[in-house]
C-alpha positions as protocol buffer text, in pm:
chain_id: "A"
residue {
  index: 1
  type: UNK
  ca { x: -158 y: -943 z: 862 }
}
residue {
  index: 2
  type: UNK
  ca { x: 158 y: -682 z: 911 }
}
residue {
  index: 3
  type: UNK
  ca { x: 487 y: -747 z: 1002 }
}
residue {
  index: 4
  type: UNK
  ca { x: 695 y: -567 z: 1299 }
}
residue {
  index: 5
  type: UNK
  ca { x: 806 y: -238 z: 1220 }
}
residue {
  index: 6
  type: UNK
  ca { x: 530 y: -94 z: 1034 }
}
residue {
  index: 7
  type: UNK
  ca { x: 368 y: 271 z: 1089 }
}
residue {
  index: 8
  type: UNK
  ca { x: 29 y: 266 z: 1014 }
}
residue {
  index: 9
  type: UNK
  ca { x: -192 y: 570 z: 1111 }
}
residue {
  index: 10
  type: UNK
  ca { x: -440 y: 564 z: 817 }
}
residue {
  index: 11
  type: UNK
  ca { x: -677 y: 235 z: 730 }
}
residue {
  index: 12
  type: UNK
  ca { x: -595 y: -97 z: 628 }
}
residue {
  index: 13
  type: UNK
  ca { x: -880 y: -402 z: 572 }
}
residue {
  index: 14
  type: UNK
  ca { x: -784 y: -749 z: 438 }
}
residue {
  index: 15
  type: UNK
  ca { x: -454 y: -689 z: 327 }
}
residue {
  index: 16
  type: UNK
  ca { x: -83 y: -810 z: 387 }
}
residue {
  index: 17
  type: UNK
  ca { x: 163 y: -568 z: 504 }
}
residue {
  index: 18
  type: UNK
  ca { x: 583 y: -627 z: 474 }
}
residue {
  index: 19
  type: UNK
  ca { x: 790 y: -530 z: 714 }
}
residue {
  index: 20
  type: UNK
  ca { x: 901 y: -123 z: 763 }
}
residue {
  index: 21
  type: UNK
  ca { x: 577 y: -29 z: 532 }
}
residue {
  index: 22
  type: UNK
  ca { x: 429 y: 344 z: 626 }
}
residue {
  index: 23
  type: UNK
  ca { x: 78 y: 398 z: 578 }
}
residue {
  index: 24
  type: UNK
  ca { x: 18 y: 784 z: 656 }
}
residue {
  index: 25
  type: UNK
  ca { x: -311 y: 965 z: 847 }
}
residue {
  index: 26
  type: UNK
  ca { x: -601 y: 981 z: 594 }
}
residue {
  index: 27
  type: UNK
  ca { x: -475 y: 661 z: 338 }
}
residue {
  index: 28
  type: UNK
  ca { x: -675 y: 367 z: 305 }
}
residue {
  index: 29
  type: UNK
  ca { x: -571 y: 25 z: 203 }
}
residue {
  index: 30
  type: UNK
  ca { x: -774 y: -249 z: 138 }
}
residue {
  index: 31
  type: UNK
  ca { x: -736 y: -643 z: -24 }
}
residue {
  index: 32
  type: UNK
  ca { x: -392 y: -546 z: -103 }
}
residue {
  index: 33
  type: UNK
  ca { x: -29 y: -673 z: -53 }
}
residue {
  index: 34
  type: UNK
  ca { x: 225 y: -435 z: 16 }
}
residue {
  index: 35
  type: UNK
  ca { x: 611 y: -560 z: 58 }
}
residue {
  index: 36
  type: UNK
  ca { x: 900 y: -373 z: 224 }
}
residue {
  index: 37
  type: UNK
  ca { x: 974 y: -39 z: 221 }
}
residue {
  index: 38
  type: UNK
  ca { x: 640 y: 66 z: 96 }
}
residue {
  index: 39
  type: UNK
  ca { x: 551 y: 431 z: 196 }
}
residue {
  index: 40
  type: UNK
  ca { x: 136 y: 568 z: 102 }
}
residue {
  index: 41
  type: UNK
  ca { x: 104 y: 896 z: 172 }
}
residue {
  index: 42
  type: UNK
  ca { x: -187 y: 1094 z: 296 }
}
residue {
  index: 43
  type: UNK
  ca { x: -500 y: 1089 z: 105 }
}
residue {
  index: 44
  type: UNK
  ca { x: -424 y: 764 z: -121 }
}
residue {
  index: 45
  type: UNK
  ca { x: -679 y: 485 z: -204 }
}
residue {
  index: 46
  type: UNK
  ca { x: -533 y: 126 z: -265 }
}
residue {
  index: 47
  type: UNK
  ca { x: -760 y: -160 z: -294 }
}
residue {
  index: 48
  type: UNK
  ca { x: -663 y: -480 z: -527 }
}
residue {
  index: 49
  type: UNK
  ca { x: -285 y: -346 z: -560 }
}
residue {
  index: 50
  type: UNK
  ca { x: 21 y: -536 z: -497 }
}
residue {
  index: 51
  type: UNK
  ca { x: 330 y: -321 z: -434 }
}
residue {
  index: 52
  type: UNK
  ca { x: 705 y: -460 z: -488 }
}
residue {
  index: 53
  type: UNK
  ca { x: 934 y: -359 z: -264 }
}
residue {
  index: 54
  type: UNK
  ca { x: 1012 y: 56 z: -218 }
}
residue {
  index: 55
  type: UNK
  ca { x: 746 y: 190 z: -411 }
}
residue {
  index: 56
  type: UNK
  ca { x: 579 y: 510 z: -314 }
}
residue {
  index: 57
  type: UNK
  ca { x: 275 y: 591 z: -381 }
}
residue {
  index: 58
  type: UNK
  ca { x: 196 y: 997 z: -328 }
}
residue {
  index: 59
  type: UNK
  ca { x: -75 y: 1226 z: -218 }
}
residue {
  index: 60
  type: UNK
  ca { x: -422 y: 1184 z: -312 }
}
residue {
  index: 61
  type: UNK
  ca { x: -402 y: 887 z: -547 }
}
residue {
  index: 62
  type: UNK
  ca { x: -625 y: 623 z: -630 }
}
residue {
  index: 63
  type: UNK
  ca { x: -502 y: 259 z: -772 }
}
residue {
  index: 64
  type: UNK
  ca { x: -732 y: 30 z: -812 }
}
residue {
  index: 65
  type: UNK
  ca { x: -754 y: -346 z: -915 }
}
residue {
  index: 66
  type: UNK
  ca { x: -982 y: -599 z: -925 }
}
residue {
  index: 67
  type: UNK
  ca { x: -996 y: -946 z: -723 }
}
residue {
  index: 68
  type: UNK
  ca { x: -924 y: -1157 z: -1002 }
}
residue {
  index: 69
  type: UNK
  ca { x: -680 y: -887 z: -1184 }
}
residue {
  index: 70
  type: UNK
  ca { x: -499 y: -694 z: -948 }
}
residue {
  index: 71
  type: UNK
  ca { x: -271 y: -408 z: -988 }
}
residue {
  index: 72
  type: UNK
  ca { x: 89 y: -425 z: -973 }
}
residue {
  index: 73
  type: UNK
  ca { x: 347 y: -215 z: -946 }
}
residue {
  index: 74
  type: UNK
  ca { x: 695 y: -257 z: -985 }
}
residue {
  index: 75
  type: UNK
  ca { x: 1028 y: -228 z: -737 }
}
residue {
  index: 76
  type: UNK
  ca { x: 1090 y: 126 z: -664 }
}
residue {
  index: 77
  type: UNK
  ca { x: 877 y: 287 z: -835 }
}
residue {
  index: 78
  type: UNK
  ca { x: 677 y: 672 z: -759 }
}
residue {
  index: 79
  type: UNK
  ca { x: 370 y: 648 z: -835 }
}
């Protein structure tokens, strides 16, 4: 599911993305919910995470829940 105004160039499977969220060329997302003003760079690995809103997440990281413990990560954060 993703809401208008997105730009997502890298991959995204079974996840819920906010409104004006950028997923960059080369990220992949999966079973995660990201809220607005999200921004995963190039290179990053999400699966299980749930992002408040603002929170970056940069180059070449990997953040990783599980399905019945999922990550989370607080409003405006860097990561």
């Amino acid at each position: 599911l993703v809401a208008d105004g997105c730009l997502i160039e890298g991959e995204v499977e079974n996840s819920v993305i906010s409104r004006h969220v950028i997923i960059e060329k080369g990220a992949k997302v999966s079973n995660c919910v990201l809220m607005q003003g999200t921004v995963v760079k190039s290179g990053a690995s999400l699966s299980y995470v749930i992002t408040d809103k603002n929170v970056t997440v940069n180059e070449n990281r990997m953040l990783m829940g599980h399905s019945t413990y999922p990550l989370a990560i607080s409003k405006d954060s860097i990561v």
